[in-house]
N, C-alpha and C positions, 0 to 999 in steps of 0.2 A: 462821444456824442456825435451823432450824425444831424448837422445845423445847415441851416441856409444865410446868409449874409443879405442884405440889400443894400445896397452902396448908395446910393440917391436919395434917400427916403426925405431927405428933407425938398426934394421938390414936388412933392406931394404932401406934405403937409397942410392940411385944410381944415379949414374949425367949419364945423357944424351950423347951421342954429337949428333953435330947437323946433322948426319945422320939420326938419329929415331924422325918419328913424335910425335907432341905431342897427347895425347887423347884427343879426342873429351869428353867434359863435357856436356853430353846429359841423364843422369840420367843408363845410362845402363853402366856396363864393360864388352865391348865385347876385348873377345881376341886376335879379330885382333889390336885392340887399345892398351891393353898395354903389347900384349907379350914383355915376357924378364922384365916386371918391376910388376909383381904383383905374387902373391899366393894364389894358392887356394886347397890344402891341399887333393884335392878329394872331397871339398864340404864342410870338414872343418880344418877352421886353427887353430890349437892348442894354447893353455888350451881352452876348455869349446865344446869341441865339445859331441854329445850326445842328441840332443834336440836343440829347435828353439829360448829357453831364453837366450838371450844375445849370441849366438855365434856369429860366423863372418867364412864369406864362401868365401872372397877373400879379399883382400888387397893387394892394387897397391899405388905404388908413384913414380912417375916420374917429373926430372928436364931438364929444358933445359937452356940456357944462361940467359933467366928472369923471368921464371913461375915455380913455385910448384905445382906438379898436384897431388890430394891422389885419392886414390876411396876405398869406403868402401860395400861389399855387406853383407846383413843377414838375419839370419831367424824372427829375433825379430822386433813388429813393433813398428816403431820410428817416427810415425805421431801421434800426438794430445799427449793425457795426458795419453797416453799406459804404465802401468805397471805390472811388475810381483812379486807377493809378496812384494806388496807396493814399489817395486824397481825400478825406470827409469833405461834409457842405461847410457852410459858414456859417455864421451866428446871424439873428438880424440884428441890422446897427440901424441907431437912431442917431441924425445931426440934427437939433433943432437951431443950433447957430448959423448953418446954415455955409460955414468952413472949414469942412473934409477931419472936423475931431470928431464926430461919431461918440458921442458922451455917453451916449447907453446903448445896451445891450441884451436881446433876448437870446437864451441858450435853451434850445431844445431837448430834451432825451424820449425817445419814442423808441417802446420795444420793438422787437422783427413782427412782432404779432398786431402791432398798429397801436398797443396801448402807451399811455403818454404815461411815462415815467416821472418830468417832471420838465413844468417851464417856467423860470427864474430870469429876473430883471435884473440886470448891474449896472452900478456905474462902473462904466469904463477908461481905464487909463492911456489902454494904446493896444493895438491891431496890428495881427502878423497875417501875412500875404505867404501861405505854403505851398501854392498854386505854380506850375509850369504852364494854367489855361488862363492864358494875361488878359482873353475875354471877357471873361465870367469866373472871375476869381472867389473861389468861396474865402475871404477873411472871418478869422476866429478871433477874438479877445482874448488875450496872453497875459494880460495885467489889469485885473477888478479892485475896485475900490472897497475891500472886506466883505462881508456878508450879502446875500442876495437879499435888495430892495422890495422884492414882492416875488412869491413862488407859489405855485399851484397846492404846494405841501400846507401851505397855510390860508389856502384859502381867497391870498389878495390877487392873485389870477386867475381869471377862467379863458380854460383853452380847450380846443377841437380839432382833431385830426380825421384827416380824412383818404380814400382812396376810391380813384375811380377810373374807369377806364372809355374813353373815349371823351370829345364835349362838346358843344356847337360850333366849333369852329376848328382849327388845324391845329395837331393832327390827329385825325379820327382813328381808332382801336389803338393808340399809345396810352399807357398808365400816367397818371395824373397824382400827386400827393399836395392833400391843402393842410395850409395851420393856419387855422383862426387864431386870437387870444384878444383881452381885454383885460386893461388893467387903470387902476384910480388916478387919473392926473394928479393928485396930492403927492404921491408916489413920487414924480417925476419934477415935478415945480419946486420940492424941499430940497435939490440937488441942485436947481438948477442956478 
């Protein structure tokens, strides 16, 4: 699986109301979709900014009264069996406690060809760090709590990938790879 990790996410955690729509999950984060619920650093969002290996150039989550919506964009590509120095990305981790346990997790598989294979939500036990880039460490989930909580294969996910090249800000003609997804907060509150 070629995955991206987000380490922070629980400082961005932000609930909605039902004034702001929700983002469209169409493989791109455009800003009119999730001003006010994403970051984007100037192109990068810290640790690991510096290069296209495993950064991350925006990160957005948005809630409303039954959807979890992440979006993740970067320079690193995360289709097929892409690695760097024998290193895949990470998974995205979720702490909504908000004390570095990272209780769930989204695992991506996206073919070389851009098609999503599949994206599966776990709860997760515990996080391995197989990373020599102590910046922008891609962390994977090494121990799931049984079966995936919701997967694209059935329906209770919907996700978007995306590729593009260049974007309004830094750096311009660099490759960009986005992953939308959305998923039921039901999902996610029966764990928690």
């Amino acid at each position: 699986y070629c995955l991206i990790l987000i380490q922070s996410i629980s400082a961005l955690i932000l609930v909605a109301s039902s004034a702001y729509a929700a983002p469209y999950i169409g493989g791109v984060m455009r800003i009119s979709e999730w001003a006010g619920y994403y970051t984007d650093g100037d192109g990068v969002v810290s640790p690991g900014g510096g290069g296209q290996d495993f950064d991350i150039e925006k990160i957005g989550l948005f809630m409303d009264d039954t959807q979890l919506y992440i979006g993740l964009q970067t320079g690193f590509d995360i289709t097929g069996d892409n690695k760097v120095d024998t290193i895949e990305g990470g998974d995205f981790a979720l702490d909504f406690g908000d004390d570095g346990s990272f209780e769930f997790g989204f695992r991506y598989d996206i073919s070389s060809s851009g098609t999503i294979n599949s994206v599966k939500l776990y709860h997760a036990n515990s996080w391995d760090d197989p990373s020599p880039h102590s910046s922008s460490t891609p962390w994977r989930m090494n121990a799931i709590d049984g079966n995936a909580l919701a997967s694209t294969s059935n329906g209770s996910i919907n996700a978007a990938f995306g590729k593009s090249t260049g974007w309004w800000g830094w750096p311009y003609g660099d490759t960009h790879y986005t992953l939308e997804a959305s998923v039921n907060l039901s999902v996610l509150t029966d764990k928690l």
